[in-house]
Structure formats: C-alpha cells, structure tokens
N, C-alpha and C positions, 0 to 999 in steps of 0.2 A: 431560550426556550425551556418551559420548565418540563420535565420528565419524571413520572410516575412509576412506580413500581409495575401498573397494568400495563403501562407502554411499552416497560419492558419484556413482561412476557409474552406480548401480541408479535413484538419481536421477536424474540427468541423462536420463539412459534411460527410467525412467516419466512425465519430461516432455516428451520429444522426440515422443513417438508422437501424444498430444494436441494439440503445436505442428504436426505435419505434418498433423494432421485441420483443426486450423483454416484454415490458411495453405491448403487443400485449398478446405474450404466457408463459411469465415468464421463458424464460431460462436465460443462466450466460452469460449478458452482456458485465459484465469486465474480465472473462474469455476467450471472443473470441475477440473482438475488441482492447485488448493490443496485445496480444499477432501476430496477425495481422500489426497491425501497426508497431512491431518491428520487422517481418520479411521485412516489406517494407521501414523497413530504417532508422525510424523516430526516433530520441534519447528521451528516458525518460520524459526528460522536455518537451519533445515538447508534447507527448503526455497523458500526466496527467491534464494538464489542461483543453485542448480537449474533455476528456471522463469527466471530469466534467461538462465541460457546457452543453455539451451535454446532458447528464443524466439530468443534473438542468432543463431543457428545456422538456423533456421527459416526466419528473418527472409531469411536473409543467403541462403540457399539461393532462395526465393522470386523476392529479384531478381535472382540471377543469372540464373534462368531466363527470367523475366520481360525481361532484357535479350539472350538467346539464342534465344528465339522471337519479337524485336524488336518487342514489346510496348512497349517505352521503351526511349528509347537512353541508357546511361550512360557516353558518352566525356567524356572531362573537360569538351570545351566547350559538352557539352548542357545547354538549361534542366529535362530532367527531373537531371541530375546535380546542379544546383546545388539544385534543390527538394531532391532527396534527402536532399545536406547539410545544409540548414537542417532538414529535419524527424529525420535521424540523429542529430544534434546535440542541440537538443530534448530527443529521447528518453534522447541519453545521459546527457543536465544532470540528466534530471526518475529516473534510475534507479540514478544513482549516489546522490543526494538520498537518495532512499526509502530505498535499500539502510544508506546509514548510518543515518537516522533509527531503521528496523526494529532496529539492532544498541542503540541507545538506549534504546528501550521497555521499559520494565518488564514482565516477565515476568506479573505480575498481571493488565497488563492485555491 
C-alpha cells in the first residue's frame, strides 16, 4: 500500500484530536484511536507511527503546561525532572522496541 506524505498527516491529525481528549480527561487513547483507524482502512504500519507522534506531541505539550501552571517543576535540578527522565526514557526504550517489532510481524498475523 503505497503512503503519501498527506496520508500521513491526515494521520497524524486524526490522532492528535484523541491524544488531546485523553491528556484532557484520561481516557484509553490507544484504545479508541487504532482501533478507528483500522476500521477506516489504514494498515498497521501506517498507523503506529501516527499514534506515536501524536502522543509524543500530546505528551510533550501536557507537560509543558503542566510545568507553566507550576504543577511540577522541570528545571534540570528538580526531582520531578529527574523522575521524568527515568519514565521518558522507559517509554522511549519500550516504543522504539514495539515500533520495530510491529515492522517484523507477519502480516497474517
């Protein structure tokens, strides 16, 4: 299936709206937004990486704000900045993992 640069940002974009509802009221993001995407068509590959940026984007907007309404402080030598690391980290080990593994998978399954 060949994929465009506009299919990808329609992507991006039909994941962005769901990442700002969750990050909003914490429901299950990746719950409703794949599952979406693959009744409208979209193959696996295309959208994993989609609902990553998206989220990364989401994510990354959340604590900005989060640290602009001094909710938690992120200056380098805070303990919320070092928790941060360790769980950005983490998540980045545990989505880069996925994201190759998903390119592995057999189509069948």
């Amino acid at each position: 299936m060949a994929f465009s640069p506009i299919d990808f940002m329609v992507l991006i974009f039909l994941s962005f709206i769901p990442a700002v509802i969750d990050s909003s009221f914490g429901m299950g993001y990746g719950f409703i937004v794949t599952p979406l995407l693959l009744i409208l068509g979209y193959n696996p590959l295309q959208i994993i990486p989609a609902i990553l940026v998206s989220s990364l984007v989401g994510n990354l907007l959340s604590a900005a704000f989060h640290h602009k309404l001094k909710n938690v402080d992120f200056s380098l030598q805070s303990r919320d900045f070092r928790i941060a690391l360790v769980i950005g980290g983490c998540g980045s080990i545990g989505s880069i993992f996925g994201a190759l593994l998903a390119v592995e998978i057999p189509d069948s399954i």
